[in-house]
C-alpha positions in Angstrom: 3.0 -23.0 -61.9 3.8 -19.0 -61.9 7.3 -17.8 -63.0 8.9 -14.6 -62.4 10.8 -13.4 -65.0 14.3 -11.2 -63.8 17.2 -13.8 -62.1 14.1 -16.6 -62.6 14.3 -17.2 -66.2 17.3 -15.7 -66.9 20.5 -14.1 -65.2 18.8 -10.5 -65.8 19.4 -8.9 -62.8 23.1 -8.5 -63.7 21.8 -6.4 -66.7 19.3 -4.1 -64.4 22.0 -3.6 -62.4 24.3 -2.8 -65.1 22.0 -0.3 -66.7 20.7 1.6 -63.3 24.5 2.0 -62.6 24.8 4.0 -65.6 21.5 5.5 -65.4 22.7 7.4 -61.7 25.9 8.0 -63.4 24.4 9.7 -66.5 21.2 11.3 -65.0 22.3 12.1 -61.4 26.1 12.2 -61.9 26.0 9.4 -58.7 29.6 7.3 -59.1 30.1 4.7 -57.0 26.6 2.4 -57.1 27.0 -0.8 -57.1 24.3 -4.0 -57.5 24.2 -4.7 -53.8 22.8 -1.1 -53.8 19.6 -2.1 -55.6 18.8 -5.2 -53.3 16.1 -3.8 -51.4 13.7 -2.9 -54.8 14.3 -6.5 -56.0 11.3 -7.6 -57.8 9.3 -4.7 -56.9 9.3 -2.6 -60.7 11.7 -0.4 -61.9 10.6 2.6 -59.7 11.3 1.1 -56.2 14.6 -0.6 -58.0 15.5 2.8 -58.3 14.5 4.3 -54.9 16.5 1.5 -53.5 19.9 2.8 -54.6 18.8 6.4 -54.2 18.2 5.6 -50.4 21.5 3.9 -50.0 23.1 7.2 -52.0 21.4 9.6 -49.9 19.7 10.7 -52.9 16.1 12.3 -52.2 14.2 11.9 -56.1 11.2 13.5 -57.0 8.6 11.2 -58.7 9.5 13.1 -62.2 13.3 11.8 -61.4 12.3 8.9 -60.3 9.7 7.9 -63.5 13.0 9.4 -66.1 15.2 7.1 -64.2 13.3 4.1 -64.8 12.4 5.4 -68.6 16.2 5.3 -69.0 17.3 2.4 -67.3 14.7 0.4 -69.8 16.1 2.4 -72.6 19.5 0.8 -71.5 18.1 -2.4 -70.5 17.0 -2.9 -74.0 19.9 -1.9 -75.8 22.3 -4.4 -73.7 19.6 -7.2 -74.7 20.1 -6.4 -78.2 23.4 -6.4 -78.4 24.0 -9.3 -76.1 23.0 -13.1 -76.2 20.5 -14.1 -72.9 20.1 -17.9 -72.3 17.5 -19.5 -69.5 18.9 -20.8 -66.2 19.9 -24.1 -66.6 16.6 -26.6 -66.2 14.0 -23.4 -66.9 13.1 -25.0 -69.9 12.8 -28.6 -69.0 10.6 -27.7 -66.2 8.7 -25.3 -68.7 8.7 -28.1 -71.4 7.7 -31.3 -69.4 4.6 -28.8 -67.4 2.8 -27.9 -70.7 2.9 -31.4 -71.8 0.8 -32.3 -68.6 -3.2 -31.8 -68.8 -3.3 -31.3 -64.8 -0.6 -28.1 -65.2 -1.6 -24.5 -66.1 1.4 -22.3 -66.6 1.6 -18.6 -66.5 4.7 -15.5 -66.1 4.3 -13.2 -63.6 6.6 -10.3 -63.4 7.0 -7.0 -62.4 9.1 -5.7 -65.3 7.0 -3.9 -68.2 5.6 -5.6 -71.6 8.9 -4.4 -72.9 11.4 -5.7 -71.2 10.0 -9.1 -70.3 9.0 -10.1 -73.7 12.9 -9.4 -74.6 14.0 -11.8 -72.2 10.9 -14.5 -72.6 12.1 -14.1 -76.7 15.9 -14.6 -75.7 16.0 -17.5 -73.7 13.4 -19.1 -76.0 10.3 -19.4 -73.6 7.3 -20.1 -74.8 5.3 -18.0 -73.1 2.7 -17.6 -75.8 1.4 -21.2 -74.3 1.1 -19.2 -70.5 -0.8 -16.7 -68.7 1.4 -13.6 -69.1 0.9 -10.7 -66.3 3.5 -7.9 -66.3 4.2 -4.9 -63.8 1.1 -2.8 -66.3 -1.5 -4.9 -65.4 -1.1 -4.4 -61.6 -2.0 -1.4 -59.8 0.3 -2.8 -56.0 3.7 -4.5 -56.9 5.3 -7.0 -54.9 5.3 -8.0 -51.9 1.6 -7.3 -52.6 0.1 -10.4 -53.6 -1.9 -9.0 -56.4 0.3 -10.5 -59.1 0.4 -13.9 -58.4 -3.6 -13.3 -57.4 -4.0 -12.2 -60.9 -1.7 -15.1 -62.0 -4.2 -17.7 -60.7 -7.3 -16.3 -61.9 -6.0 -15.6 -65.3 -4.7 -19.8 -65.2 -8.2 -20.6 -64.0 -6.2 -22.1 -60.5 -7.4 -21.6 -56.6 -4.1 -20.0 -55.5 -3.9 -22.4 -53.2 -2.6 -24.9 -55.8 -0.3 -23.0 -57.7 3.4 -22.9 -56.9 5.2 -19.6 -58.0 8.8 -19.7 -58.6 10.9 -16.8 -57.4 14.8 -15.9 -57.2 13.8 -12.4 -54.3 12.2 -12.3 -50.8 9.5 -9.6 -51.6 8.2 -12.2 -54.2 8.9 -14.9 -51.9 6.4 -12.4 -49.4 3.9 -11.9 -52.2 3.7 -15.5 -53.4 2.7 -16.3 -49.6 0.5 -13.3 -49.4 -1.5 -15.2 -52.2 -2.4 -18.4 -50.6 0.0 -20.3 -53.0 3.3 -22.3 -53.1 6.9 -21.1 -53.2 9.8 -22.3 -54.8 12.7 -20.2 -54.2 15.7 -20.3 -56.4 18.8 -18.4 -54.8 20.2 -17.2 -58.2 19.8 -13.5 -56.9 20.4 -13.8 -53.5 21.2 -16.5 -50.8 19.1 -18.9 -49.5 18.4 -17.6 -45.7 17.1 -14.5 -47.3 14.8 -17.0 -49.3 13.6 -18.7 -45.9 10.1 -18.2 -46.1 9.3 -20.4 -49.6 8.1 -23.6 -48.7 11.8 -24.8 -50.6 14.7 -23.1 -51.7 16.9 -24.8 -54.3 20.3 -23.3 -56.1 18.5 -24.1 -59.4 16.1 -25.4 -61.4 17.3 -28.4 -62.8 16.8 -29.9 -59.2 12.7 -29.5 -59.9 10.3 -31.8 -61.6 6.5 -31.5 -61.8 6.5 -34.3 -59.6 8.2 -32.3 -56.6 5.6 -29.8 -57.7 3.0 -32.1 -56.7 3.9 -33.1 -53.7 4.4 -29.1 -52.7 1.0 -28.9 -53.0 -0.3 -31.8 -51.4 1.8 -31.1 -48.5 
């Protein structure tokens, strides 16, 4: 199994929202974003997060403004992190819990976000991700919905791609997890479910997954 991290694990993507709001107000005087704004760079690393909104705004970015934006929006990323308590989804750790128990199951975290950020959420919502594969946004050159991640993922867990399942909350990692060859489960804690149509099952969370429905996605 493969697990994104932002509105997977945790309800992060309130947070990135939150801190690339202020990150136009403060660095491009831009009132008036909003989270919807961001949609488009879901899942895709803090640079097209930020072109996202910039697009909606009208805002043309050099690559300079663009790599200080997504400096700063980590900056404030971190900072809400550490002054706020972050909890899993409901059912992320079950799932997490009862897979590592199995000898057939190979677990790993895939996400586009940096070292940085990630590991403040895995630490947060108590994952133990020092028992999984762990690929961020640094070791990939072509971010989602390139496959390259989840490609990584799976060579990383010593799986054909073809029998993992990655778990994803956005449709460019929905795109990139069947780019790869592999399963999708789609959780629609970021967006709603007909923008999650192409994962082989969409689900409003994950206490309504076991390793046994994991299975059978495979087999299918």
């Amino acid at each position: 199994m493969i697990f994104d991290v932002d509105g997977v694990i945790a309800d992060t993507e309130a947070v990135n929202a939150r801190a690339s709001i202020r990150v136009f107000a403060d660095l491009f005087g831009v009132e008036g974003v909003v989270r919807s704004d961001f949609e488009a760079g879901l899942g895709r690393g803090a640079e097209e997060y930020v072109k996202a909104a910039a697009r909606v705004h009208g805002l043309e970015l050099t690559e300079e403004q663009v790599e200080a934006a997504a400096k700063l929006r980590q900056e404030y990323i971190l900072e809400i992190f550490s002054e706020e308590p972050l909890s899993a989804f409901p059912g992320v750790l079950e799932l997490i819990d009862s897979s590592l128990k199995r000898r057939d199951f190979r677990l790993a975290i895939a996400t586009s976000s940096s070292l940085e950020i990630s590991r403040a959420v895995l630490k947060a919502a108590k994952i133990p991700y020092q028992k999984m594969a762990y690929i961020t946004g640094g070791d990939v050159k072509n971010k989602k919905p390139n496959p390259e991640i989840f490609l990584t993922a799976a060579e990383r867990m010593g799986v054909s791609p073809a029998n993992c399942v990655v778990v994803e909350d956005a449709p460019n990692g929905v795109q990139a997890a069947k780019a790869a060859g592999a399963r999708c489960i789609a959780v629609t804690n970021s967006t709603d479910a007909a923008k999650l149509s192409g994962a082989d099952l969409v689900c409003d969370s994950l206490k309504q997954i076991s390793s046994e429905i994991i299975i059978e996605l495979i087999k299918s």
